[in-house]
Backbone as XML, in Angstrom:
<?xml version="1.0"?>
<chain id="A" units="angstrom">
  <residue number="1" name="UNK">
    <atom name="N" x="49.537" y="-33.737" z="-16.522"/>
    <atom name="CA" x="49.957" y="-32.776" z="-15.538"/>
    <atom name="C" x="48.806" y="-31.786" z="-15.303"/>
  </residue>
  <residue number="2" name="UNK">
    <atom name="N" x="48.561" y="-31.719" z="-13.926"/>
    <atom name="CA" x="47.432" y="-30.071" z="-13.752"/>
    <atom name="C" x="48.348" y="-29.340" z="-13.198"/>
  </residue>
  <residue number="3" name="UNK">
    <atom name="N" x="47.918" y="-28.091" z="-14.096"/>
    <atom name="CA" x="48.265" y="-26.800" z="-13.349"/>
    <atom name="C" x="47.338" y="-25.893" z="-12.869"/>
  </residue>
  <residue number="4" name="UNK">
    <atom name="N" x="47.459" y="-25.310" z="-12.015"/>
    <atom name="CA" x="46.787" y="-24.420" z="-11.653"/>
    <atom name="C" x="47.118" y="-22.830" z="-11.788"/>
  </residue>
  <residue number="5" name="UNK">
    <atom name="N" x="45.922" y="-22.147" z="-12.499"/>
    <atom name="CA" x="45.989" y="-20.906" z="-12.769"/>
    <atom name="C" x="45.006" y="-20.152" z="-12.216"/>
  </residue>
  <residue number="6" name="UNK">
    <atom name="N" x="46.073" y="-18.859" z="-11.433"/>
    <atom name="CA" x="44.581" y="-17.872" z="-10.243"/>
    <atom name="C" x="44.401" y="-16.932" z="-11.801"/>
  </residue>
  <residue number="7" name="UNK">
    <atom name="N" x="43.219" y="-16.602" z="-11.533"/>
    <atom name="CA" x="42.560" y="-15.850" z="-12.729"/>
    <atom name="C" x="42.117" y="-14.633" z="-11.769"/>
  </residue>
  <residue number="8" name="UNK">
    <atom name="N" x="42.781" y="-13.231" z="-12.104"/>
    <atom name="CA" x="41.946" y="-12.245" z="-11.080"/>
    <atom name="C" x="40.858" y="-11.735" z="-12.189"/>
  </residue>
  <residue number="9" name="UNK">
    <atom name="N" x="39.341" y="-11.184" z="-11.447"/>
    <atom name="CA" x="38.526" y="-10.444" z="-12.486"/>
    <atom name="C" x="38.424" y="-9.071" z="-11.843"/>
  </residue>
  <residue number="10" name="UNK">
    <atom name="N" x="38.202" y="-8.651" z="-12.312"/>
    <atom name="CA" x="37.681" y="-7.054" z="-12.039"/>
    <atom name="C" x="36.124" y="-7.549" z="-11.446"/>
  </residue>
  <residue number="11" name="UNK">
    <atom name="N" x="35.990" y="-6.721" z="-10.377"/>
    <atom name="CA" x="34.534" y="-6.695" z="-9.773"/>
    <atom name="C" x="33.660" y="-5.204" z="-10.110"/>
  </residue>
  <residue number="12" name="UNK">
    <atom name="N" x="32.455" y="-6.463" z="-10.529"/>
    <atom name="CA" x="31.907" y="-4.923" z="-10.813"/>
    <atom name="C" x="31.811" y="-3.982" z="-9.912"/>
  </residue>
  <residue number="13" name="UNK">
    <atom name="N" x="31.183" y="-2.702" z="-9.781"/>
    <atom name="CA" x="31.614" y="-1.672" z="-8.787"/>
    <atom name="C" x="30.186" y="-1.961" z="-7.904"/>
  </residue>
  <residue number="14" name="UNK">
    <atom name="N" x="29.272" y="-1.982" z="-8.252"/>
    <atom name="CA" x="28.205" y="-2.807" z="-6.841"/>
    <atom name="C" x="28.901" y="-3.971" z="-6.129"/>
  </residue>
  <residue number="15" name="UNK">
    <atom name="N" x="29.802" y="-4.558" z="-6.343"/>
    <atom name="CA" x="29.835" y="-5.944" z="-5.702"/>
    <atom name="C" x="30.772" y="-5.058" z="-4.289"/>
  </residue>
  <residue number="16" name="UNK">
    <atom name="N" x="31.725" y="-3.500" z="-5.127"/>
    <atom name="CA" x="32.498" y="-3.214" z="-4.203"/>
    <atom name="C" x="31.962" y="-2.264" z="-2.890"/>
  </residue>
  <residue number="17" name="UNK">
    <atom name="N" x="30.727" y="-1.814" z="-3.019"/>
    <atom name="CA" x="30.172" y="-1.330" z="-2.378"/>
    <atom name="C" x="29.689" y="-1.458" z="-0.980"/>
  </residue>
  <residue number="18" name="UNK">
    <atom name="N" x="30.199" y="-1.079" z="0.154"/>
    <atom name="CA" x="30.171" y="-1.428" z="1.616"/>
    <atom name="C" x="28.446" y="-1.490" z="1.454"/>
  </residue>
  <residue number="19" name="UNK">
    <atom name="N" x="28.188" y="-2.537" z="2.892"/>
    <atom name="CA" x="27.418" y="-2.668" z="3.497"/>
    <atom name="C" x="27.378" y="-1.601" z="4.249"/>
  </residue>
  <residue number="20" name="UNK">
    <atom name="N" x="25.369" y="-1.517" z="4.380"/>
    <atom name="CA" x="25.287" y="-0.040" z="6.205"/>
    <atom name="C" x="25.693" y="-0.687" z="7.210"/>
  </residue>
  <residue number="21" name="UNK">
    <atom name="N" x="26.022" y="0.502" z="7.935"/>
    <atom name="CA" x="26.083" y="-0.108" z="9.969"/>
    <atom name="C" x="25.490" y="-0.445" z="10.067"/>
  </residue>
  <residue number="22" name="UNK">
    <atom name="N" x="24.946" y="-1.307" z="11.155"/>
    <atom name="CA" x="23.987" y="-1.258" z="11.743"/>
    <atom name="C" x="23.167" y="0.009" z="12.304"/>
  </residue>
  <residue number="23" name="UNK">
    <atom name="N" x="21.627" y="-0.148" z="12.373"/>
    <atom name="CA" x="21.019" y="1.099" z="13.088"/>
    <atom name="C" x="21.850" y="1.270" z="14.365"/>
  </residue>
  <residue number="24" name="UNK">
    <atom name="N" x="22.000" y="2.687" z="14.529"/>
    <atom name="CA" x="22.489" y="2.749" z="16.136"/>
    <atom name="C" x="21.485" y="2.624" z="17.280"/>
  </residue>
  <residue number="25" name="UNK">
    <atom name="N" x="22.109" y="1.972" z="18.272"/>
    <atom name="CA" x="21.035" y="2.142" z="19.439"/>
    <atom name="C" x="21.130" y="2.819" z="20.362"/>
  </residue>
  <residue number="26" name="UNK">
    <atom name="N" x="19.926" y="3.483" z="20.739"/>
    <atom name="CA" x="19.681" y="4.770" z="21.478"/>
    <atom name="C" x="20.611" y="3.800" z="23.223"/>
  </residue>
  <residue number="27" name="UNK">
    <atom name="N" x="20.770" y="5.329" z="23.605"/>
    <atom name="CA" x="21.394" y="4.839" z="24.757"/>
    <atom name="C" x="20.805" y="4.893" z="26.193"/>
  </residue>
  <residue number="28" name="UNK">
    <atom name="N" x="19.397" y="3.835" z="26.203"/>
    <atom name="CA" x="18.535" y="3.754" z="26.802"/>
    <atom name="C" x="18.615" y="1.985" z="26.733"/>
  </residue>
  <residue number="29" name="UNK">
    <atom name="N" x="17.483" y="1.434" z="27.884"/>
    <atom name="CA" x="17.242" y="0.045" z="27.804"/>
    <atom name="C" x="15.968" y="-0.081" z="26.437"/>
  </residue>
  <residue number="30" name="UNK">
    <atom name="N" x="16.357" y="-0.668" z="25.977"/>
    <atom name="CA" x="14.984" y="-1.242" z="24.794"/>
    <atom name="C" x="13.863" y="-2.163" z="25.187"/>
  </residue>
  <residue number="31" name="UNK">
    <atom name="N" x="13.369" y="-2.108" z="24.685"/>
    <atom name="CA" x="11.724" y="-2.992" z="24.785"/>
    <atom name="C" x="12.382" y="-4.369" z="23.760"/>
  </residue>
  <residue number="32" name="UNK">
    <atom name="N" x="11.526" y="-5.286" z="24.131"/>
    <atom name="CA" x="11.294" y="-6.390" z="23.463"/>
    <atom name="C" x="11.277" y="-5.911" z="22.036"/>
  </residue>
  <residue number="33" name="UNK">
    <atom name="N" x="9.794" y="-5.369" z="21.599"/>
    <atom name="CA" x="9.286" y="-4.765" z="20.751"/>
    <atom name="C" x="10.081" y="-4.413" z="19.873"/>
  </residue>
  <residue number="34" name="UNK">
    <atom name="N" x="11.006" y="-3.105" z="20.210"/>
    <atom name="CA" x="12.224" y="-2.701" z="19.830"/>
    <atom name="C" x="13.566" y="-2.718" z="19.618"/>
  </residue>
  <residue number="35" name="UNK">
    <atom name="N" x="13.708" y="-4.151" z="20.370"/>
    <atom name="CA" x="14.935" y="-4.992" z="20.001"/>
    <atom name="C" x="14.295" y="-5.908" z="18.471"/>
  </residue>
  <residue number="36" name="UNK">
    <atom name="N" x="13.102" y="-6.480" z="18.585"/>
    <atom name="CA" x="12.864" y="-7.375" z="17.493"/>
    <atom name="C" x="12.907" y="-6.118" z="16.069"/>
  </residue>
  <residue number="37" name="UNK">
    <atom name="N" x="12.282" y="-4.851" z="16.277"/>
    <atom name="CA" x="12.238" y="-4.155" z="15.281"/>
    <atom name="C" x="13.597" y="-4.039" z="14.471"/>
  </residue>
  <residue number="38" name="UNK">
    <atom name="N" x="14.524" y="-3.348" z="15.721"/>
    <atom name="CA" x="15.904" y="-2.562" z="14.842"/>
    <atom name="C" x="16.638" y="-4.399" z="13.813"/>
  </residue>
  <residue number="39" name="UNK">
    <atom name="N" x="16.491" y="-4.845" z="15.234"/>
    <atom name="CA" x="17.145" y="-6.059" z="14.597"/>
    <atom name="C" x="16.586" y="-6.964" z="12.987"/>
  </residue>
  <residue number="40" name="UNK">
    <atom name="N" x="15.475" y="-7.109" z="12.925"/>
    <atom name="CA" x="14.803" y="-7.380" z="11.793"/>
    <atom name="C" x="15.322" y="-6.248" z="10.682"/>
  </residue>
  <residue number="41" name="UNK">
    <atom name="N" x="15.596" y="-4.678" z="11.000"/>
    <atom name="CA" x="15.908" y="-3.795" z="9.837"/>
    <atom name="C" x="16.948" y="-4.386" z="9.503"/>
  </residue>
  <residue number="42" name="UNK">
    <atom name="N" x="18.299" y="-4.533" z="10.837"/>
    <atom name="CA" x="19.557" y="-4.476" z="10.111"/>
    <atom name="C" x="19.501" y="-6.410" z="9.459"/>
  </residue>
  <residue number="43" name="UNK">
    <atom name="N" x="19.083" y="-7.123" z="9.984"/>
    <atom name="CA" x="18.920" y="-8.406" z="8.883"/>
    <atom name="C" x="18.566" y="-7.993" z="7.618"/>
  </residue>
  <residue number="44" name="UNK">
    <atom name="N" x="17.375" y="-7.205" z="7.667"/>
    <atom name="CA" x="16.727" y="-7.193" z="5.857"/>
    <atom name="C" x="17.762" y="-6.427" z="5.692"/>
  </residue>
  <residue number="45" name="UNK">
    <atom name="N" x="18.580" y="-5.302" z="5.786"/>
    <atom name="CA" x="19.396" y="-4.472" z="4.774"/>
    <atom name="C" x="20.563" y="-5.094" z="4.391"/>
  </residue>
  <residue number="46" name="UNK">
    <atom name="N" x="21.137" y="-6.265" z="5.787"/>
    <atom name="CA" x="22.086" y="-7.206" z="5.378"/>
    <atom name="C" x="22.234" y="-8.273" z="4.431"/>
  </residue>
  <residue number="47" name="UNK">
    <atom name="N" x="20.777" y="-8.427" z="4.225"/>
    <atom name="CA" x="20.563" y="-9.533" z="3.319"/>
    <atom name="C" x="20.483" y="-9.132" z="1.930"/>
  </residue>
  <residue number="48" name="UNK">
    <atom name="N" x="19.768" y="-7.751" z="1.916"/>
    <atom name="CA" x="19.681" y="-7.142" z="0.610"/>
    <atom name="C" x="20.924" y="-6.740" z="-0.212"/>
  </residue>
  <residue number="49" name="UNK">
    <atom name="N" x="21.981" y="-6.035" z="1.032"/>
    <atom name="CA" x="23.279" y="-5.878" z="0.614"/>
    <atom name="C" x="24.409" y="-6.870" z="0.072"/>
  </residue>
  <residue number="50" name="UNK">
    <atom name="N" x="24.048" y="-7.844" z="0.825"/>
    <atom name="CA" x="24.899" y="-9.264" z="0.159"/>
    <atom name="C" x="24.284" y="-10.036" z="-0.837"/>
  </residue>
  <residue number="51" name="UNK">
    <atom name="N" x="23.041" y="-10.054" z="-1.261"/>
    <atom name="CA" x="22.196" y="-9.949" z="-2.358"/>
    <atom name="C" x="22.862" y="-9.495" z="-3.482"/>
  </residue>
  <residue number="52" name="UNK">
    <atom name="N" x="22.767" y="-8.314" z="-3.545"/>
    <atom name="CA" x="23.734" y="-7.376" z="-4.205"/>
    <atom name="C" x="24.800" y="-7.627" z="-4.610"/>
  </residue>
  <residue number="53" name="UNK">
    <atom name="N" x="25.813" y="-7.492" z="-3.695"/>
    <atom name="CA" x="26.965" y="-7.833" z="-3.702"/>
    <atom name="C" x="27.294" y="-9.298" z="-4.630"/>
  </residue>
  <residue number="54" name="UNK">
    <atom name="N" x="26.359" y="-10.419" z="-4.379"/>
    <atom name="CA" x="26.349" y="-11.634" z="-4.907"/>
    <atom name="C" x="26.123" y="-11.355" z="-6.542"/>
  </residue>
  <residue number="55" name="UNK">
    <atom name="N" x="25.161" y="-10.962" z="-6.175"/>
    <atom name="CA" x="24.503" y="-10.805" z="-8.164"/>
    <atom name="C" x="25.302" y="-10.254" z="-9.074"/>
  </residue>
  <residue number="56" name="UNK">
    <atom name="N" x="26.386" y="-8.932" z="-8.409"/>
    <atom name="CA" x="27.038" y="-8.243" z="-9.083"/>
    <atom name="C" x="28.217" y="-9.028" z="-9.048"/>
  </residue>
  <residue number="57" name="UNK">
    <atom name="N" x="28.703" y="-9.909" z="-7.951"/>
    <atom name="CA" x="29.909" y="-11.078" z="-8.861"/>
    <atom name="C" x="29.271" y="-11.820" z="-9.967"/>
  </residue>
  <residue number="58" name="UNK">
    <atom name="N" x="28.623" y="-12.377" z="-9.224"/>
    <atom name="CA" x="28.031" y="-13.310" z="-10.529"/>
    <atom name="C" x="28.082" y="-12.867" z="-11.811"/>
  </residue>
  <residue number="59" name="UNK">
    <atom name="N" x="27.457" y="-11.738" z="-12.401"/>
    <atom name="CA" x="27.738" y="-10.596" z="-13.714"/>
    <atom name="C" x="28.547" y="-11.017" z="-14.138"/>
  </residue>
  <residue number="60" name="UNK">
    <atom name="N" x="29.651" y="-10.923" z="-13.053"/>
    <atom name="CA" x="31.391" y="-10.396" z="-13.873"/>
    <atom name="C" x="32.658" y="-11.932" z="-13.892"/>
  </residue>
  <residue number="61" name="UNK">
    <atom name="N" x="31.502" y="-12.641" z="-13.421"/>
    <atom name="CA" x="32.033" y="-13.990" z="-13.271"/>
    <atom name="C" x="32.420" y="-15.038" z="-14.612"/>
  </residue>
  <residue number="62" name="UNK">
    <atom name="N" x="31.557" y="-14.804" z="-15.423"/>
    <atom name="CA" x="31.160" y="-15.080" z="-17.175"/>
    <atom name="C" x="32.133" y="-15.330" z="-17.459"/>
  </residue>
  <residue number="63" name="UNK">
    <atom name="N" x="33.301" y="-14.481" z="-17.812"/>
    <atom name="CA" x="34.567" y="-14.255" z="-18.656"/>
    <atom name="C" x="35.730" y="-15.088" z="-18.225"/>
  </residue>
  <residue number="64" name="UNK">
    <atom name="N" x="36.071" y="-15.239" z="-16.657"/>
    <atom name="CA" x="37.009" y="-15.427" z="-16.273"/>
    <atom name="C" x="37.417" y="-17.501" z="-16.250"/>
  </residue>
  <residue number="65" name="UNK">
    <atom name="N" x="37.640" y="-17.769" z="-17.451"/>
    <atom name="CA" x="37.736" y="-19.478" z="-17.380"/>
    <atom name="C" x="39.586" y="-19.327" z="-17.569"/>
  </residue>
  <residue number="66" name="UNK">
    <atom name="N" x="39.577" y="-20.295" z="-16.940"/>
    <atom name="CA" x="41.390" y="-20.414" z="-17.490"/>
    <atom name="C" x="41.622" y="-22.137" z="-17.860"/>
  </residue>
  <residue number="67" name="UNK">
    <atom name="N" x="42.227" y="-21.944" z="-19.119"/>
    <atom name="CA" x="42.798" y="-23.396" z="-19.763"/>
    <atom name="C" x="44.178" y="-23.430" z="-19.444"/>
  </residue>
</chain>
C-alpha cells in the first residue's frame, strides 16, 4: 500500500522575503538605451531575489522526509 504524507516545513525567513518592484518608469517616452538599461536592472534583481529565495528553501529542505 502507498500512502501519501504532505509534510509542511517552516521556511526560512529569507525564502519569505518579497521581491522589489520593478524600477518605476518616468512618465516620458524612453530611449532604446533606457528601456535596455531599467529592464536589465529589474532582471538582475529578479534573478538575485529568486536566487535567494531558492537557496533559503533549499537550507530548510534537509529535515523534512516522511516514512
Amino acid at each position: 500500500m502507498v500512502r501519501t504524507v504532505l509534510v509542511e516545513r517552516d521556511l526560512a525567513p529569507e525564502a519569505k522575503i518579497p521581491c522589489a518592484d520593478p524600477v518605476p518608469l518616468p512618465d516620458r517616452d524612453l530611449g532604446a538605451a533606457e528601456v535596455q538599461s531599467l529592464w536589465g536592472s529589474d532582471r538582475t534583481s529578479l534573478r538575485i531575489c529568486k536566487a535567494r529565495q531558492a537557496a533559503a528553501n533549499r537550507s530548510t529542505a534537509g529535515g523534512a522526509h516522511a516514512e
